[in-house]
C-alpha positions in Angstrom: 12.3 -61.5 -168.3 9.6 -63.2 -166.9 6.0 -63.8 -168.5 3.0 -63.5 -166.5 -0.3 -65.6 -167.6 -3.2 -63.1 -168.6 -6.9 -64.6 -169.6 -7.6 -63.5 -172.2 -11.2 -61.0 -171.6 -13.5 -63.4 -172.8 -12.3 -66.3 -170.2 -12.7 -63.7 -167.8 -16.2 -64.7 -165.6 -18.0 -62.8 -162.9 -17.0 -65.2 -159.9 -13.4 -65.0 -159.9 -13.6 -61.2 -160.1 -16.0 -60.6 -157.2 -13.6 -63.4 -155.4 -10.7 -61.5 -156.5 -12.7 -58.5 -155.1 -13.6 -60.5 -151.9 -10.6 -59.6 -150.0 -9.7 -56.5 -148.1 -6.5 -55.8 -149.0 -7.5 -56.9 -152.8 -10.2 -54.2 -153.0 -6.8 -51.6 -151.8 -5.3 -52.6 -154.5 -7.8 -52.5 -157.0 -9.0 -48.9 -155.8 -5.4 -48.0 -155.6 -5.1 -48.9 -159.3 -8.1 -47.7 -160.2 -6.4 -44.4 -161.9 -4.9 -46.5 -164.2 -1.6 -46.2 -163.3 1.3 -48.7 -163.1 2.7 -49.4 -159.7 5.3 -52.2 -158.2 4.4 -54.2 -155.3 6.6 -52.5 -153.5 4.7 -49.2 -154.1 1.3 -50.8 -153.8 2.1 -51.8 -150.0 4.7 -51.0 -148.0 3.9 -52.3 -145.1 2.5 -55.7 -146.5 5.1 -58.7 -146.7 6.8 -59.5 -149.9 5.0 -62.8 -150.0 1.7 -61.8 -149.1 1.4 -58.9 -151.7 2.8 -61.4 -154.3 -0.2 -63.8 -153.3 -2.8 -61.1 -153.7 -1.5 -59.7 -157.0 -1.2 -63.4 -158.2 -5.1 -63.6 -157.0 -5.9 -60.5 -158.8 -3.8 -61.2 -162.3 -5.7 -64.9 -162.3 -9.1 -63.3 -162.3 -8.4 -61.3 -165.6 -7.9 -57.7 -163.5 -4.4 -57.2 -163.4 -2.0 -57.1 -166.1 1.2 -57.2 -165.4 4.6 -56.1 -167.3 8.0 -56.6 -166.5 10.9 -53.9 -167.5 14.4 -55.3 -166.2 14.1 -56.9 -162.4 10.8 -54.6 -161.8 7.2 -55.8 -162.3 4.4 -53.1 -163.0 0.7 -54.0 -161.9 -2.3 -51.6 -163.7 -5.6 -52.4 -163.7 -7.2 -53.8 -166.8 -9.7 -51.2 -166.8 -11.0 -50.6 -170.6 -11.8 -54.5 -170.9 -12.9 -55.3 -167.6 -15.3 -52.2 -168.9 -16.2 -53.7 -172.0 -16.7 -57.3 -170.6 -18.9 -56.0 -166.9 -19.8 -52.7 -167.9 -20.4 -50.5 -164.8 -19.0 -52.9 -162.8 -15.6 -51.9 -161.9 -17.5 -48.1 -161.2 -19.3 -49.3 -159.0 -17.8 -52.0 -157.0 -14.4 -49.3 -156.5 -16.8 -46.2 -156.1 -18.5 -47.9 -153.0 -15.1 -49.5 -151.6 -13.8 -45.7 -151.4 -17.2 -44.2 -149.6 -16.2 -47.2 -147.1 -12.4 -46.3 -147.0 -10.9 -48.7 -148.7 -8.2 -46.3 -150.1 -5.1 -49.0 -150.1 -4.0 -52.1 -149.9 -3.3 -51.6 -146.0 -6.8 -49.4 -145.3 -8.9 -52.2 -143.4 -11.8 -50.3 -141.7 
């Protein structure tokens, strides 16, 4: 099974998540996740290449927002809402509560 880094939520600073954030099909993803559920790559974009949605989830894991846990061959992504909360409160709300208005509903909504 492999292990995935995770900062721990204090390493966590403000410029690599609004980087993280910074990118279109990022923002899908986050908003996509934003429930708080668990989904696979494969779930989070089908139409995205393998490689590319591995990239952005890499992007996203690295900035303290994804956490990511591995059961057998399958990797599940969830947002790391309740300390991204505790570390930026009101961030997260309001950052994925605009990218919705604007349509970013998924990794592959660019409008």
């Amino acid at each position: 099974m492999r292990r995935y880094f995770h900062p721990d939520i204090a390493d966590i600073d403000l410029p690599a998540v609004l980087f993280a954030l910074s990118d279109a099909t990022r923002l899908g993803i986050a908003v996509a996740l934003a429930d708080g559920s668990e989904r696979t790559a494969g779930e989070l974009g089908g139409g995205i290449a393998k490689s590319t949605m591995t990239h952005h989830l890499k992007i996203l894991r690295e900035a303290g927002m994804l956490f990511v846990r591995s059961e057998g061959t399958r990797c599940y992504n969830s947002l790391r809402l309740e300390e991204l909360q505790s570390r930026f409160p009101g961030l997260l709300e309001q950052l994925l509560g605009h990218a919705v208005e604007c349509g970013y509903t998924s990794p592959e909504a660019h409008p």
